[in-house]
Every structure is written in C-alpha cells, then in structure tokens.
C-alpha positions in Angstrom: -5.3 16.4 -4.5 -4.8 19.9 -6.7 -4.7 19.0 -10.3 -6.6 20.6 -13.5 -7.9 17.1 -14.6 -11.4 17.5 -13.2 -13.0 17.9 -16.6 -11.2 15.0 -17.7 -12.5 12.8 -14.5 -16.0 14.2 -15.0 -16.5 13.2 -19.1 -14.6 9.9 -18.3 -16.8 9.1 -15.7 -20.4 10.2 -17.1 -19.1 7.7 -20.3 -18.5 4.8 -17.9 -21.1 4.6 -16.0 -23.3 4.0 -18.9 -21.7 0.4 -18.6 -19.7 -0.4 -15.2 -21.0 -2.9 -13.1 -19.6 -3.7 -9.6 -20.6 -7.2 -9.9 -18.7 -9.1 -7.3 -20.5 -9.4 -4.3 -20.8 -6.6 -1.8 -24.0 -4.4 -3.1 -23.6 -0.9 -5.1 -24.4 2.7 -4.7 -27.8 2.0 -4.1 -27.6 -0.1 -1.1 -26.8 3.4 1.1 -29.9 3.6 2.6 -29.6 0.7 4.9 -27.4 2.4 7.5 -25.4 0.8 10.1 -26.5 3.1 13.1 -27.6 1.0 16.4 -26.3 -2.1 15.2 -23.1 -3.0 16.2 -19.7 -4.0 13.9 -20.2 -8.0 14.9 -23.8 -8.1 13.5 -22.7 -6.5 10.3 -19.4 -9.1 10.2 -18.8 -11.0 6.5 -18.6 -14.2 6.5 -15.0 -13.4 4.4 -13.6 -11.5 7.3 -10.3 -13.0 8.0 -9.7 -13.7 12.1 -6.1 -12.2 13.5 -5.1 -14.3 16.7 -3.8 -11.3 19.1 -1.4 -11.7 21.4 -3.3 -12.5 24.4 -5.0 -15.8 22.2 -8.1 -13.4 21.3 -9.4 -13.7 17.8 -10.5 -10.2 16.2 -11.9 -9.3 12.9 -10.2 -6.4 12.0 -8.0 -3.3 13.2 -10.8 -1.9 14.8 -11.8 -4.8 17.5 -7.9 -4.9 18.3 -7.1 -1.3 18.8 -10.9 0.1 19.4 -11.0 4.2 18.7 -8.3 6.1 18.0 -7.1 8.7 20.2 -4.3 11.6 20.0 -1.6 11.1 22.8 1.3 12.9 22.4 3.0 12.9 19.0 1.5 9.4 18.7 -2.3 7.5 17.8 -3.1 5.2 20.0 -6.0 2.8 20.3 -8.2 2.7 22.7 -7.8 -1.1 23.6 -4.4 -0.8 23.3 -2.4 1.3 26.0 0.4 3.8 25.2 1.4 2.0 22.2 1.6 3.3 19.1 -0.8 2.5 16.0 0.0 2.9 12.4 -3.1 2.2 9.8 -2.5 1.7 6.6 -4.9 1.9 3.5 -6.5 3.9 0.6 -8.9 7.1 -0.7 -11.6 6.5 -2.9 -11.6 9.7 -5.2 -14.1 12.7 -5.4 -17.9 11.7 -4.6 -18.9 13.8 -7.4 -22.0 12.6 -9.4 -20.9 11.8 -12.9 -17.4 11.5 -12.4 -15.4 8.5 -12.7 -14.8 7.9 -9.0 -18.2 8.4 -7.9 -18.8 4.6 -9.2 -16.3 3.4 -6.7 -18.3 4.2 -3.6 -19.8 1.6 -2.9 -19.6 -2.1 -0.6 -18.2 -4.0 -3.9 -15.0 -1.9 -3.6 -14.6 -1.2 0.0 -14.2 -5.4 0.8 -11.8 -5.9 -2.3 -9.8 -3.3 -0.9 -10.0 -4.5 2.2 -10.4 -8.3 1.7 -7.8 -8.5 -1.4 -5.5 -5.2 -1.2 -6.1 -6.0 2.8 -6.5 -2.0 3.8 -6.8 -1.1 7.3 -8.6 2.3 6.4 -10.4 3.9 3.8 -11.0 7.3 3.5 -14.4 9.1 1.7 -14.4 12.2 0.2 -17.4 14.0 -0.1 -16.6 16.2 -2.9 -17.5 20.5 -2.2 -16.7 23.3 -4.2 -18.4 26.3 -4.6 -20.2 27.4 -7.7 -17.7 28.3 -10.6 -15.1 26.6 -9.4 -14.3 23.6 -11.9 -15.0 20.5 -9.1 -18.5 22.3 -8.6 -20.1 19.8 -11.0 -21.5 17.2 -9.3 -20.6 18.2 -5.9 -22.4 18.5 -2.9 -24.1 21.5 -3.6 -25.1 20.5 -7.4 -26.2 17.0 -6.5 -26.4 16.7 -2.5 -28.9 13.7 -2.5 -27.0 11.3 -4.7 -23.4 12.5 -3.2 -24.8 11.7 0.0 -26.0 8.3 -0.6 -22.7 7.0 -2.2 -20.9 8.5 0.9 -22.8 6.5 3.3 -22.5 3.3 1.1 -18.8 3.5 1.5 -19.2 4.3 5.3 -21.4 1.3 5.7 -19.6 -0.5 4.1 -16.1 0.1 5.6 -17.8 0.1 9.6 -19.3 -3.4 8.5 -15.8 -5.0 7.3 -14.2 -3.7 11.1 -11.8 -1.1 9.3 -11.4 2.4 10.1 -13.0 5.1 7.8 -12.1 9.0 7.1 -15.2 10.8 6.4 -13.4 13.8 4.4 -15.0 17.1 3.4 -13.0 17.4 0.2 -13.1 21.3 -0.3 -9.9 23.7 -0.7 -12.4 26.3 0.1 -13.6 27.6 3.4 -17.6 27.2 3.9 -18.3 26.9 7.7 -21.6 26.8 7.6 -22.2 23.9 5.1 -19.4 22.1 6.7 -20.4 22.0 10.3 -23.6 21.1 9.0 -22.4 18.4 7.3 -20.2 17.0 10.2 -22.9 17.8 12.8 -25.4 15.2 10.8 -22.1 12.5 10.3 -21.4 12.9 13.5 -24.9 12.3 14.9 -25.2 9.4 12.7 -21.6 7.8 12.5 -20.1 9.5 15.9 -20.2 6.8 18.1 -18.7 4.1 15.9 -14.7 3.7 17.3 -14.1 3.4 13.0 -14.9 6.9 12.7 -12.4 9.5 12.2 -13.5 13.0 11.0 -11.3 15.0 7.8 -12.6 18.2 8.4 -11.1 20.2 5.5 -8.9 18.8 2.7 -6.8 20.8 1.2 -6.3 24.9 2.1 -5.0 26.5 -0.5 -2.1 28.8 0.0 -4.0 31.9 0.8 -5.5 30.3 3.4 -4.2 31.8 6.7 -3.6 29.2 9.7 -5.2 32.1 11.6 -8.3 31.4 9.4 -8.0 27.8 9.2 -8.0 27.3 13.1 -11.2 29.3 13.6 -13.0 27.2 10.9 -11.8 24.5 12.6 -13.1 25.3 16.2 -16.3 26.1 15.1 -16.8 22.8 13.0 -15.2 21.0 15.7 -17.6 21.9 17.7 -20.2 20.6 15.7 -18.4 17.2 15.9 -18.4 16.9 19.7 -22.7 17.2 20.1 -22.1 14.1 19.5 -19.2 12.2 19.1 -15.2 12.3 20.7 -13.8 11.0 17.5 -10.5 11.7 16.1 -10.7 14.9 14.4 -8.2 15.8 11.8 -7.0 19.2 10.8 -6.0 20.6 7.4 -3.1 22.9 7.2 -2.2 25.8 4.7 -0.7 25.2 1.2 -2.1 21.9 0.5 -1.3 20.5 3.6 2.2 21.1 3.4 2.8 23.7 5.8 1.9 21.5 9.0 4.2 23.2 11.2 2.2 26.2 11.6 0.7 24.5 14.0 3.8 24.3 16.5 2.8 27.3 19.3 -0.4 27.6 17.3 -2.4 24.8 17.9 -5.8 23.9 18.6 -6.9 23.6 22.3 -9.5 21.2 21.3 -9.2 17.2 22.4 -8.2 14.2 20.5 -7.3 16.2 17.3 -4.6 15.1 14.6 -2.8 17.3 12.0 -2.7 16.5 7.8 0.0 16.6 5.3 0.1 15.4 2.1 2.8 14.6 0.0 3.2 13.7 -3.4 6.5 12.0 -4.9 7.4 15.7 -6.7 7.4 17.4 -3.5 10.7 17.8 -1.3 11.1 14.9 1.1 13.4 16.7 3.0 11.6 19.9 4.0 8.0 18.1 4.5 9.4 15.2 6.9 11.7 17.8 8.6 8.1 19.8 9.5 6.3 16.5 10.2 9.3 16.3 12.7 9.0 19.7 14.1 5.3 19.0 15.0 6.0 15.7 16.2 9.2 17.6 18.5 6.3 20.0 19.8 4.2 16.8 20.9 1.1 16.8 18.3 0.4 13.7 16.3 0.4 14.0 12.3 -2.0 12.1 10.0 -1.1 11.5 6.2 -4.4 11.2 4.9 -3.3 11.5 1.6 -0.3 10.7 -1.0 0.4 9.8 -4.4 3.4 7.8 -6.2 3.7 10.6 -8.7 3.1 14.4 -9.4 0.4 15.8 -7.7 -1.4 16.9 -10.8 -1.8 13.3 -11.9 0.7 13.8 -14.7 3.5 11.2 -13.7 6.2 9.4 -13.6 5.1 6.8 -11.3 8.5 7.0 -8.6 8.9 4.3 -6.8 12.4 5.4 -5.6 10.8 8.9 -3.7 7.5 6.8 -2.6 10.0 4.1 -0.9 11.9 6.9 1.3 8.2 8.3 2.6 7.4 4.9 3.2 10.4 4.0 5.4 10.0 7.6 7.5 6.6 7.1 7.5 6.7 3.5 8.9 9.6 3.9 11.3 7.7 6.8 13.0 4.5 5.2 12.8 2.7 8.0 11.0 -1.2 6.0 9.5 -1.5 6.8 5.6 -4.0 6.7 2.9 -3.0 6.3 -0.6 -4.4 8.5 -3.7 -6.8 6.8 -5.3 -9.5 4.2 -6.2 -10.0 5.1 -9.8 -9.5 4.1 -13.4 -9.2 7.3 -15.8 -6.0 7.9 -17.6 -3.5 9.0 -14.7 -0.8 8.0 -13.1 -2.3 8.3 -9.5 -5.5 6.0 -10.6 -5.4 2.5 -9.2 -6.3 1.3 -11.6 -6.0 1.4 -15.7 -8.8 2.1 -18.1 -10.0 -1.1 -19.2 -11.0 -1.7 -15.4 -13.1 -2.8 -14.4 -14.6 -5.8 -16.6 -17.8 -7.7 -16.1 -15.7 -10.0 -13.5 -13.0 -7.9 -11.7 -10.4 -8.9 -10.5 -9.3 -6.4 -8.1 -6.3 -7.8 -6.9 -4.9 -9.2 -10.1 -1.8 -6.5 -11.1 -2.2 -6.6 -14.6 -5.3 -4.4 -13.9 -3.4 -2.1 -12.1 -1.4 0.9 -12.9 2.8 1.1 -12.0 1.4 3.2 -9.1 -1.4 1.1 -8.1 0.7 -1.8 -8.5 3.4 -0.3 -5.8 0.7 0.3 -3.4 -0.6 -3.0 -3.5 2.1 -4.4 -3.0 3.0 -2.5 -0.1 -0.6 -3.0 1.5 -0.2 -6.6 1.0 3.2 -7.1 2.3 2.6 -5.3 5.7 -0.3 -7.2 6.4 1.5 -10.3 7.6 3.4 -7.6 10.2 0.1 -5.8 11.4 -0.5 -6.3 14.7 -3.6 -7.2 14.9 -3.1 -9.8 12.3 -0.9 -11.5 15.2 2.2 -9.7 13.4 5.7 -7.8 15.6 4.1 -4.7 13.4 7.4 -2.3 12.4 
C-alpha cells in the first residue's frame, strides 16, 4: 500500500502496545521461536480445525491438504492434488512488521486462527516491512530492528502453516535492495521452502520509476535464491504499484512456477486494471491479487462497496486468489478493525468491532466459505 500515514501508524502503535493483549488463545509474538520446520501440518493441527468432506468422501483440514502446493499453469493456479482445475484462495494481509507500529501487534497465532477460524481465510499474507534509511517506513523496519521483525514474521508463518492455510511471505519494500532481499528469501526459503503453504512475494510495490527492465533482473536474481531450496510459487511485482501488470506480456520471466501482482484499490480505474489483468491472462501467465483495499489507496476513504463488488465479481468469475488490506486498528478506512479494538476479550468476528471496510470483507470471506471447495462446496 502507498500512503503518507506511516507516522501516524508508528505513534498509534508504540501508544497501544503499552496495553494490547492478544488474549484469546493461540500464543503472541513471543512464541516465534518454536518453528514448524521438520514437522509436518497434521502434527501442528488445532483441535478447532473445522474438517471439509471432499468430494471423493476424504476429510481435510484446510485448503492446503485439499489442493496441496500451488503451481502456475497457464493463465490459471492450480493445486498440486488437484489436476488442471483451477484454484481461487481467498483471505487477508496483516499490515507492516514494523516494530512499534500498530500492526506489528497483530503478528502473531492469536490473530492468524480468528482470521482463519472466525473470518474463515484461506490465506494470509506477511509483510516483512523494508525501507531504506530516510525513507519514512525505515522506522522499525528490517534494517532498524531485524531481530524483533523477524521473530513476529515467523510467528505469523507458524502460525498460518499450523492452521493448514496458505501464507505469502512478502518483502514489503517499494525500493529495490537485491542483496538484502535474496538474502532474506534464501534463509525463508531454506527454512519454509518445502511447506506446499508457502508462496514467496518477492517485492511489493515498484514505484513508478521502476523500469520492468530493472524489475525482471531483481527478480531473477532473487528467484534464484528461492530455488536452493524450494519450487514454491513465486510472485512477481510490477511497475507503478502493481498496476502496470501487462508489461509483462512478451516480457516475461523464463523462470518456473511464477505468478504476476496487481493491486487495486476502490479509487483506481476498474476498467483499465482488469482490461491488463486480461491482456496477461490472453498471453497465458497467471495473475495474483495479493493486495486490495475497499477505499483510497492512501487510507483516506470512503469505504465503496459498490467499486469493491465489481472487482469481486471479475475477480471470482476468473478465479484470480486475493488478499484483503489489512489486519489493523488505527484510524483508517482500510483498518479491519476500529480503534477501540481490541479489548481484554476480543471478539474478532463480532462486526461492531469492525470498520464499514472490514465489515464488507468479512462478510464476503464468510459467505464464500460454504462454496469453497474444499469445504465440500460447487466453489464459483
């Protein structure tokens, strides 16, 4: 997301943490050290895990079991238990990692099972906040506080691989770094890689300046860094905030099993962003939405539910896998949630603590969770 509320996020967040408590069930930021590596998705199951009869009479905990790794084919996603068919996911992004800001208390098992177990998400997606220094998303970041950003990342990880749902690990930079990037992904990769939840968000956001020229090369080379150890999905950011995803047509990477990202928010043109989601689709790569919002992009608002309902039904109908922006509570639009939340007992799925945007994406979670698939659903 571009927006010049980072500050605001930041003072927000250092004030709440003084008293936030994730205190139903799950564990918190601390519990990030226990990873999930060598044990497999059964032995972390929760005993709240709801069972989806499949088709065949099989019982499965989650979208993962039923469509196993995701894999590019085409201008679809597919699963790897699944044939040809097509797969759609459906879910949320926590915020930036940052230390101190108001999202950072999010990551964390408490709020990866209400969102799946109560807003019933099929993915989550974790940003590990990077900026360089100077730039006003540098505070707390990766580079100021690598340690503690770290920890909460893997939390959420953990967390998600443990409740059977897929999970975006996102280096959340509009900035190119290469070298801390591959790094990054070459240690994720080695640790997480083999898990079919895994995808890999590779670079968040290019700003406008960024040539797809530049952008593919980055990409390669991080890429690269992926595949020591792990054939996970890979997906690609494109120039201009992810809008300019057709760049890619007679441009694109010769790497395997990679997806292309736009974002949208409800101010941007429907018409000229799903026309280039088409033109890639035309050209036979997939495209990944890991990211919208309900409202402006800078967080300003009005929440539009009108906009947000037309992306929804092109979305669906072409069965395009989205992430909606974001677990939060500061005083936006795009937060989740409103300020007063969380209380001592949350209630994460109760809509009176939710904003008109958090509210509408709920509701929409909630309501295609009957038609999943894998919930025993005739999906779209």
């Amino acid at each position: 997301m571009k927006t010049n509320r980072f500050l605001l996020a930041a003072i927000f967040g250092f004030a709440l943490s003084l008293t936030f408590s994730c205190s139903s069930g799950g564990g918190d930021d601390n519990n990030s050290n226990s990873s999930v590596q060598g044990v497999s998705s059964s032995e972390h199951s929760s005993s709240s895990d709801v069972l989806a009869s499949s088709s065949s009479g099989l019982s499965v905990k989650g979208p993962v079991s039923y469509y196993g790794k995701l894999q590019a084919s085409g201008k679809n996603i597919v699963g790897s238990k699944t044939g040809s068919t097509a797969v759609q996911v459906r879910g949320v992004s926590l915020g930036w990692s940052n230390t101190g800001w108001s999202s950072a208390k999010f990551f964390n098992a408490t709020t990866v099972n209400a969102m799946v177990d109560g807003w019933k998400a099929e993915i989550i997606r974790v940003p590990m906040g990077y900026a360089n220094i100077g730039d006003e998303q540098y505070y707390g970041s990766y580079l100021d506080d690598k340690t503690g950003n770290m920890n909460r990342v893997k939390a959420a990880i953990d967390a998600a691989i443990a409740k059977d749902i897929y999970v975006i690990i996102d280096w959340h930079s509009h900035k190119f770094n290469q070298a801390d990037a591959s790094a990054y992904f070459e240690e994720m990769a080695k640790t997480y890689g083999s898990y079919p939840n895994v995808i890999f968000e590779i670079f968040n956001e290019p700003l406008p300046e960024a040539a797809w020229s530049s952008i593919k090369s980055y990409a390669t080379e991080v890429i690269k860094s992926i595949r020591k150890y792990s054939t996970n999905l890979v997906l690609v950011g494109t120039p201009s905030w992810d809008q300019e995803v057709d760049v890619v047509v007679g441009s694109a990477l010769t790497a395997d099993n990679v997806a292309y990202v736009l974002h949208f928010y409800a101010n941007h043109s429907f018409r000229e962003l799903s026309s280039r989601i088409n033109n890639v689709r035309s050209a036979g790569y997939p495209v990944f939405v890991s990211e919208y919002g309900t409202a402006d992009s800078d967080g300003v608002g009005p929440h539009n539910a009108s906009v947000s309902d037309t992306w929804m039904s092109f979305l669906n109908s072409n069965n395009i896998s989205y992430c909606a922006w974001m677990v939060n509570n500061i005083a936006e639009v795009l937060s989740f949630f409103k300020t007063t939340f969380p209380s001592a007992n949350a209630e994460w799925a109760n809509t009176s603590n939710m904003t008109a945007s958090g509210q509408y994406i709920y509701n929409n979670l909630v309501s295609w969770s009957s038609q999943a698939p894998w919930r025993g659903g005739s999906g779209n």
